[in-house]
N, C-alpha and C positions, 0 to 999 in steps of 0.2 A: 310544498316540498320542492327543492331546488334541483333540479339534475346533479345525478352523483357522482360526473365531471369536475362540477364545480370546487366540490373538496379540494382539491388538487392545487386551489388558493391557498391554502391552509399550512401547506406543509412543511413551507419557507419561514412559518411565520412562529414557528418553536421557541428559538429562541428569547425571541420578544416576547411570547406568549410567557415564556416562563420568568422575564421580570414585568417592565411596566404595563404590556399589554396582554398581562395576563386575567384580567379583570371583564377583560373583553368577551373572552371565550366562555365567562362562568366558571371557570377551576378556580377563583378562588373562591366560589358557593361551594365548592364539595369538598375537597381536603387538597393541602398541599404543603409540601418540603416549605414553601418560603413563609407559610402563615406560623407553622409550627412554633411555640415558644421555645427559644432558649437553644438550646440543641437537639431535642426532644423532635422523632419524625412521626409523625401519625401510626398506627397501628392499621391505619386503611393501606400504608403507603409499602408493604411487603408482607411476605407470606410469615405465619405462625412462625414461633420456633427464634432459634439465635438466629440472624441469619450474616454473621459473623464463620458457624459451624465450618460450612463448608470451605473455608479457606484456611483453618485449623486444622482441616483433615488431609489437608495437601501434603503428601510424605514423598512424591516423587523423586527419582534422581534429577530429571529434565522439567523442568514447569515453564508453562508459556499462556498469556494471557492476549488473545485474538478481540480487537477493537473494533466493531462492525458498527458504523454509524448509519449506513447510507446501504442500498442495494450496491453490488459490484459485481454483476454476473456470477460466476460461478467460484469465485476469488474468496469469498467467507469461509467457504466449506472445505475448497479444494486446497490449501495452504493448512488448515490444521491434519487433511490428513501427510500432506507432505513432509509436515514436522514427524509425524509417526513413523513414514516407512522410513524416511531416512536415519533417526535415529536408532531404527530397529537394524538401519544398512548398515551402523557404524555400531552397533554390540549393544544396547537398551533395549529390550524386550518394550513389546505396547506396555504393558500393565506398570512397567514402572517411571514410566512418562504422566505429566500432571497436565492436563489441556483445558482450558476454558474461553469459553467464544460466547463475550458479550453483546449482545442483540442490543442497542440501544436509536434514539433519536428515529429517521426515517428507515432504519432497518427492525425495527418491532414487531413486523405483520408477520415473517418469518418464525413467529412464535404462536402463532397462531392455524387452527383447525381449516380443510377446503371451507366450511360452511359460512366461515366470517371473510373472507375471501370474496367467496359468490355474493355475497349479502352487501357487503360496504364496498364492493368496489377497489380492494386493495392495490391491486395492481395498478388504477391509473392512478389511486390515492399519492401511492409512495413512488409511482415510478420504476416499480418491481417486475423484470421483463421474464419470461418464461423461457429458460431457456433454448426449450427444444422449437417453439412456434415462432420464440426472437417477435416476439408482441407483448404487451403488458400482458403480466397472468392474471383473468379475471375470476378465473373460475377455481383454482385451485392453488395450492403452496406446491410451487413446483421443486420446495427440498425437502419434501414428507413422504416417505414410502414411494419414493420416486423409482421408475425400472431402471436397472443397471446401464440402457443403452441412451437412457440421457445424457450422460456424461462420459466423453473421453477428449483424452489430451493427447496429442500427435507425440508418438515415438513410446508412448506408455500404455495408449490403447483405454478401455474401458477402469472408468475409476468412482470405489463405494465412498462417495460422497454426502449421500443423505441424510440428513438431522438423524435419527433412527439410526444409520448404520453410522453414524460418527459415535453418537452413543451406545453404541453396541462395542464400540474400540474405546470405552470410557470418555469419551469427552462430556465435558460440562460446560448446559450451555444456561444462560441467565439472558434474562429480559428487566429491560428497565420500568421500572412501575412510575415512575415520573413522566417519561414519554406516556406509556400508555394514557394516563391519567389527562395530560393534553390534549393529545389526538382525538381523542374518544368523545372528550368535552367539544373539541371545534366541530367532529362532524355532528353531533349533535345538534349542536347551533347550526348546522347547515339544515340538517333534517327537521330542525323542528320539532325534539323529542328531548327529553331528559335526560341528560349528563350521565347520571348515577346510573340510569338505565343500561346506557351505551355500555360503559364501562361496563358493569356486571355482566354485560354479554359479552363485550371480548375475554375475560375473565375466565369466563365457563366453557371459550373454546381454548384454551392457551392449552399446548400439545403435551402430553406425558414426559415428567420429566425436566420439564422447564423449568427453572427455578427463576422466580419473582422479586426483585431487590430493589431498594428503595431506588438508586439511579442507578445508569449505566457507569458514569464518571467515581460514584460512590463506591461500584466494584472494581473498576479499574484501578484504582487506589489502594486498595484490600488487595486484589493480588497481587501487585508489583510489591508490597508489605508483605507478604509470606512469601517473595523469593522468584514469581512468576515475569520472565522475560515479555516484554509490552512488544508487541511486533501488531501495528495499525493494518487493518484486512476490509477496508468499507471507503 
């Protein structure tokens, strides 16, 4: 087994992974968007259900769709709640604003449980820094039920930022199941262990609430299509 530093090779290597040198990593052994016939995505490659639904149900006044590619400090989180209070500053109550904050590419781990975290090494994987320690987070998703004094911005003071408490102000957040399905596959090949396996563990830790879509680019598409303003956060 390699040291779990070494992942950290890998995570540059997406995009290629996902045309020519994807072959390399083994994703195209398990399933993928590019093998799929015709137009037709796997049924491995998103959760049950339409998953169209949820941008059908968008009835907001305000709708805005948060582009998170990459870790960006506290910048993912802290900008959809700013869309909130200020809209609420300028006469839109929360409830009738639409939010969704796409998790894709090297921002993925963020959709994921402390245990996958401590376990794979996330934080040096992706380059995901912790806010409060300002070191890779190894041991935990420092936007999970994180304490309110993790977070503040000068001149505003303490701000509910948390995956959990963004969802608790309805935001919706989606993870892309194309990264996942890469990543999971390379550290695999790094560990020495089964593709399929990896995956199904990060799977079974993905946080309450997450919703799983075929790509991140595939929902970003979908929202801006029902009316959701693209404002890039990663």
């Amino acid at each position: 087994m390699k040291p779990k530093n070494s992942l950290t090779s890998d995570r540059r290597g997406f995009l290629g992974a996902l045309a020519a040198g994807a072959a390399t990593l083994g994703f195209l052994g398990i399933t993928s968007p590019l093998k799929a016939a015709g137009n037709k995505i796997s049924e491995k490659l998103h959760s049950p259900g339409d998953p169209d639904q949820i941008f059908k149900n968008l009835k907001g006044k305000n709708r805005a769709v948060f582009d998170v590619p990459q870790p960006h400090g506290i910048f993912p989180f802290a900008w959809p709640r700013v869309f909130l209070m200020t809209n609420i500053a300028t006469g839109t109550p929360e409830k009738e604003n639409d939010v969704i904050v796409i998790l894709r590419h090297d921002a993925i781990p963020y959709a994921f449980e402390d245990k996958l975290w401590a376990k794979y090494n996330f934080g040096e994987v992706f380059k995901a820094e912790d806010p409060v320690k300002k070191l890779p987070a190894s041991t935990r998703n420092p936007f999970w039920q994180a304490k309110k004094s993790d977070f503040s911005v000068p001149g505003i003071g303490e701000i509910s930022i948390a995956i959990n408490e963004l969802q608790e102000s309805g935001v919706i957040f989606m993870v892309c199941d194309a990264a996942i399905t890469v990543y999971s596959a390379a550290v695999a090949q790094r560990m020495g262990t089964d593709a399929a396996a990896v995956k199904q563990d990060w799977l079974s830790g993905l946080l309450p609430g997450i919703h799983r879509v075929p790509s991140g680019i595939w929902a970003l598409s979908r929202a801006q299509k029902h009316g959701c303003a693209y404002i890039f956060a990663g």
